[in-house]
N, C-alpha and C positions, 0 to 999 in steps of 0.2 A: 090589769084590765085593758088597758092600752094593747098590748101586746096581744091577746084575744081578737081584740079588733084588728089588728092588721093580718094577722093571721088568716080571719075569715076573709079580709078584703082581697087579700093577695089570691085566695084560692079560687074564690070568685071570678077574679082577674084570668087567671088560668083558664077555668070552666067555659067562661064567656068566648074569649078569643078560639079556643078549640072551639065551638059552636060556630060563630063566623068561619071559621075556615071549612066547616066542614059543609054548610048550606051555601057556600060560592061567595060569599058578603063580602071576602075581603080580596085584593089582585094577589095576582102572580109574585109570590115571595116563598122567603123562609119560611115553613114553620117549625123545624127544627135547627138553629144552628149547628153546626157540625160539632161534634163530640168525637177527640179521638181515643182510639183503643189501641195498646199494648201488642202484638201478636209476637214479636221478639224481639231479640238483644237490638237490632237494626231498624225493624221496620215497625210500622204504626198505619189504623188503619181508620180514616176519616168517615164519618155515618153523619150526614144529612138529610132533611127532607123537604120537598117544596108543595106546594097545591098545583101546582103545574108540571108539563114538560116541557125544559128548557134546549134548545139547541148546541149539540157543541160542547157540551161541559168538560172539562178537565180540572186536575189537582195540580197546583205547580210549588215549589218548595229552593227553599234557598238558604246556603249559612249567611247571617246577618250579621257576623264580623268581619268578614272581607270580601272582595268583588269575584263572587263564586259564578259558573253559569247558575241558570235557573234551570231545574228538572222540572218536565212536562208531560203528564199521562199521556197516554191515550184519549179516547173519547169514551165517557161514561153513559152506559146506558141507566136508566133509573130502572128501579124493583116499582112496578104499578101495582099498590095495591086496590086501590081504589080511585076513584076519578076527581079527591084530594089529596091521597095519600101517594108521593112519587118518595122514594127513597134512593140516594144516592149512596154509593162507596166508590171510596179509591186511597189508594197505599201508598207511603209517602215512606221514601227507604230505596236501597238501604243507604244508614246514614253510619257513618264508620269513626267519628271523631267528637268528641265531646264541643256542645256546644251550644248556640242560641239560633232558632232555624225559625225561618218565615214562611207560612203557606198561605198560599191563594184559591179560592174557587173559583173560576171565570167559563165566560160562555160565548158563544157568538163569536163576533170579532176581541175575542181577549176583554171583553167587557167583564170588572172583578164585579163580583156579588159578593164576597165578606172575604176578608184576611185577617190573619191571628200569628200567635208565634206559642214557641214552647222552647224548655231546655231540654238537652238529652245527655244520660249519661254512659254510654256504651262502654267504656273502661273507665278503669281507675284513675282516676285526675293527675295531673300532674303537680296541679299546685292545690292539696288539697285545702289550703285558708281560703283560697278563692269557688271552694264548689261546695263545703259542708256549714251547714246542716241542709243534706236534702230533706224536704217537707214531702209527710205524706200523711192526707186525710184517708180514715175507714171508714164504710159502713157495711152494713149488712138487713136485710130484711125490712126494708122499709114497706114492701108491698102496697095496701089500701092505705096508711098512714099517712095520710098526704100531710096533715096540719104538723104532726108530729116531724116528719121530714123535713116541711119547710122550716121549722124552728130550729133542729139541726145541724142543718145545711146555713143557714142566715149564723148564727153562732161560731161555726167554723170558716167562715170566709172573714169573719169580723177580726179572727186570733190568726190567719196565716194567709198567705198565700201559695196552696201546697205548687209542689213541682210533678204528682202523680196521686189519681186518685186510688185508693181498691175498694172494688164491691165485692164482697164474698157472696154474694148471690140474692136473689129471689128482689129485683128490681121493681117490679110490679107483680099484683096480684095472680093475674089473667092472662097469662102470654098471648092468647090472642084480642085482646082487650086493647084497640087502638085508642081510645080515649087515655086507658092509664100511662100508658107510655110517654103520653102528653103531657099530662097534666098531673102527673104523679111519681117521673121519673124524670124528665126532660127539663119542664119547667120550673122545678126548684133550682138546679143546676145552674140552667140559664140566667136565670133569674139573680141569681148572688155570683154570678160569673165563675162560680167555683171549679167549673172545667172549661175555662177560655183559654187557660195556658195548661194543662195539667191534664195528660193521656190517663186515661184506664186503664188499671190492670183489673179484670171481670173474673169473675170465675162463675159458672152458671149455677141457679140453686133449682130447686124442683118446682116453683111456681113459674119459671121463667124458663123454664127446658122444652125445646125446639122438636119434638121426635123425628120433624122432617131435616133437621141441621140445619134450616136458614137463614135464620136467627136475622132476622132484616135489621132490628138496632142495640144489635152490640155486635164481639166480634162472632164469628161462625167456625172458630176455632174451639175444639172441645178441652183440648190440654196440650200446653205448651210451656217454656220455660223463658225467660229473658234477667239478661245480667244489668242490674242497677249501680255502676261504679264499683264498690268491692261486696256487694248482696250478692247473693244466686237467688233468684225468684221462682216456684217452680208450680203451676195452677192445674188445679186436677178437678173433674168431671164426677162428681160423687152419684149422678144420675146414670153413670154407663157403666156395666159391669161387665169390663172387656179385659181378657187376658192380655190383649196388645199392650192396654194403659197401663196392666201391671210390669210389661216388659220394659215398655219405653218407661215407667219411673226408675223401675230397679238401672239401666240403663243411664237415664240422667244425674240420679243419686251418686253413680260409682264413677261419671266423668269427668276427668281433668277441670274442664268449663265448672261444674258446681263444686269440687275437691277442693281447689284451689279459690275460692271465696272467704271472705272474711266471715261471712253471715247466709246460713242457707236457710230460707222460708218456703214454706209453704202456704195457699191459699186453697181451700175446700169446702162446699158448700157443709158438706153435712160433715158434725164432729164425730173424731174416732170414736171419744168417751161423749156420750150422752147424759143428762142427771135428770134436767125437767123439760114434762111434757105434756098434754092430755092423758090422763090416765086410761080414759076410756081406747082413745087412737094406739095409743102405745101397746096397751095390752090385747085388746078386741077385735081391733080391725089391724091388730100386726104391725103396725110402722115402729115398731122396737127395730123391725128389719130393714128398714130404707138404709142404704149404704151401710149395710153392716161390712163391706169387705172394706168401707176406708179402715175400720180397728183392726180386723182379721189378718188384713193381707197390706195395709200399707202402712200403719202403722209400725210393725215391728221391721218395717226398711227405712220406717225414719230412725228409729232407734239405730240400726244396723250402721246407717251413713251419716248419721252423726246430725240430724236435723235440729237446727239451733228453735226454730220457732215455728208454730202454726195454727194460722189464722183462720177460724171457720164462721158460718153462721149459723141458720136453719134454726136454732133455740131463742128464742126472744126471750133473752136475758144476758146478761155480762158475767163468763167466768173469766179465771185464771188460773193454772195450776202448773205441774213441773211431774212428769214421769222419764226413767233414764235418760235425763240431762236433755228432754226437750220441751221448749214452751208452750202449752196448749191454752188457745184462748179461743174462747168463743163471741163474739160480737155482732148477736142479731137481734138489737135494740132498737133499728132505725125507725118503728114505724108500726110493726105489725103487734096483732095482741100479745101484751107480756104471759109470760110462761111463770107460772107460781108452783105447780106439782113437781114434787121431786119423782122419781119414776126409777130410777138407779144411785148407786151410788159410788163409782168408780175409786174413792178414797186419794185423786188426784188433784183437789182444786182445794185450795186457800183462800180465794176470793169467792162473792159470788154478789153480787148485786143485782136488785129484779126492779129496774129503771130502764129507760129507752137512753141511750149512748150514741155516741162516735166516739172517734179513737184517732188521735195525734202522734204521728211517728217523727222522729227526726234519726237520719243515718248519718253516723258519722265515722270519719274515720278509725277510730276505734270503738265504737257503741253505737248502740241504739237506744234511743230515747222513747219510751212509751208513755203514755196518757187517756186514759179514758173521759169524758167527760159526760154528764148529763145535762138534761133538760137546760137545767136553768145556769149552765156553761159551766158548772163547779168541778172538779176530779175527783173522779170515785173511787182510782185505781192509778198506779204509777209504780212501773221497774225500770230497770235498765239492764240489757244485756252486753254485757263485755268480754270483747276482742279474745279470744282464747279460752273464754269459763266454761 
């Protein structure tokens, strides 16, 4: 009961302050703290937002183990969306050496307005006792599910404190919905600190897909790949059905850069193999089709290149399964309504659980540690994948 109550208290909390900021009520500040985002092996890219326009703004970044200069943007201009809504970006990179790095926002005369730090891991460690177990939290689909997110997100910051987060997609309901972004994607986050140290790796889903590419708060990048110490990470656009993306993966998949990995993932909104869904959407109005070429056409190039694991969402429920020796899980639990109709039946999953989740990774030098967890923080699901299998 307790826990209902904070619940609602917190959301409220949320709702209120978005209202103040958006009727003038409150000064010249944050309303978004900065969130960063993944965009590759080197660089990351910082998403802010203010109720104002501030003068001067730049991103400045430094290693925090020894007396490095300080890297200095440019001058940023904000994205106006409205005459509370200022959004800010700027790229902090590239950063070539494993380590603990400090950024600043400042404006004006070098006046800071918030600083943060993060680890990065661009190669393989040297001393891997002193860098493993890298922590990484999942979610996926949380969309309108704010109460259910924020009890997720509160639970997961309670058990780690990850070094990177991934969303497999669909952030909020409404992509153009500034309220949810707020107060349904931003401020759970904030709020349990769960990305003050710990970049995104995003993959876009179909609620949160941009047609114009602008993507104001995440990155504006459709698919891209980045190396996490000895992982290959490699994020695909299941909304774009672009011969390009099919080159550049086939491309990625057969490169030195992901060959040469201990562990190669993938991240994609919509899953290759589908099971449950509206029966009626699936069959009637045809969404059996939405990304049908991730099964068709990329699929049997993860098979080809040897793809150890892949992470999707779009299904609001938790699979697990294993087709030529790659790992397909789906994890879009965070929030949105659970999926109960089965709709297919691909004869690839061993798990299946129909509860709202996150997902606990830890890389290590030889394995990966997997964890699902639900509502009420228990584990519904646990493998490991190792070095060679």
């Amino acid at each position: 009961m307790f826990q209902t109550y904070s619940v609602i208290i917190t959301n409220i909390k949320y709702k209120t302050r978005n209202y103040l900021y958006n009727h003038g009520w409150l000064p010249c500040s944050l309303r978004k703290e900065p969130i960063l985002y993944m965009i590759d092996t080197q660089k990351l890219m910082a998403v802010w937002e203010t109720n104002c326009i501030l003068d001067n703004v730049r991103i400045q970044w430094y290693e925090k183990s020894i007396d490095n200069e300080i890297n200095r943007s440019d001058i940023l201009e904000p994205i106006e969306i409205d005459n509370s809504h200022y959004v800010y970006k700027g790229i902090i990179g590239p950063i070539t050496s494993n380590g603990y790095y400090e950024f600043e926002i400042i404006h004006s005369l070098y006046t800071k307005i918030i600083s943060s730090y993060f680890q990065f891991f661009p190669s393989i460690p040297d001393d891997p006792n002193s860098t493993y177990p890298i922590q990484i939290i999942a979610f996926a689909d949380n969309q309108f599910g704010l109460s259910v997110f924020n009890r997720l997100v509160q639970s997961a910051s309670q058990k780690t404190s990850p070094n990177f987060i991934i969303h497999a997609g669909d952030g909020v309901q409404e992509y153009n919905n500034l309220q949810q972004w707020q107060t349904d994607f931003y401020d759970p986050l904030a709020n349990y600190k769960l990305t003050k140290h710990a970049p995104i790796i995003y993959a876009h889903g179909n609620h949160d897909f941009d047609p114009k590419n602008l993507y104001n708060y995440t990155t504006d990048t459709s698919w891209y790949s980045l190396t996490i110490a000895n992982t290959r990470w490699i994020v695909l656009d299941s909304n774009i059905d672009d011969i390009n993306q099919d080159l550049w993966l086939s491309n990625e998949l057969s490169s030195p850069e992901t060959q040469n990995k201990d562990f190669k993932i993938v991240i994609v909104h919509i899953p290759p193999f589908m099971e449950f869904w509206d029966p009626i959407a699936w069959n009637e109005k045809k969404e059996k089709h939405w990304g049908e070429f991730v099964r068709t056409r990329f699929a049997p190039l993860f098979n080809k290149y040897g793809v150890d694991l892949v992470i999707s969402g779009h299904q609001h429920n938790y699979q697990r399964g294993q087709s030529n020796g790659t790992v397909y899980t789906i994890i879009g639990g965070a929030g949105g309504e659970l999926d109960f109709d089965r709709v297919e039946d691909w004869s690839i999953y061993n798990v299946v659980r129909k509860t709202h989740h996150y997902i606990s990774i830890e890389i290590w030098s030889d394995k990966i540690i997997w964890k699902a967890y639900n509502l009420e923080g228990f584990i519904i699901d646990s493998f490991e994948l190792r070095k060679g299998s």
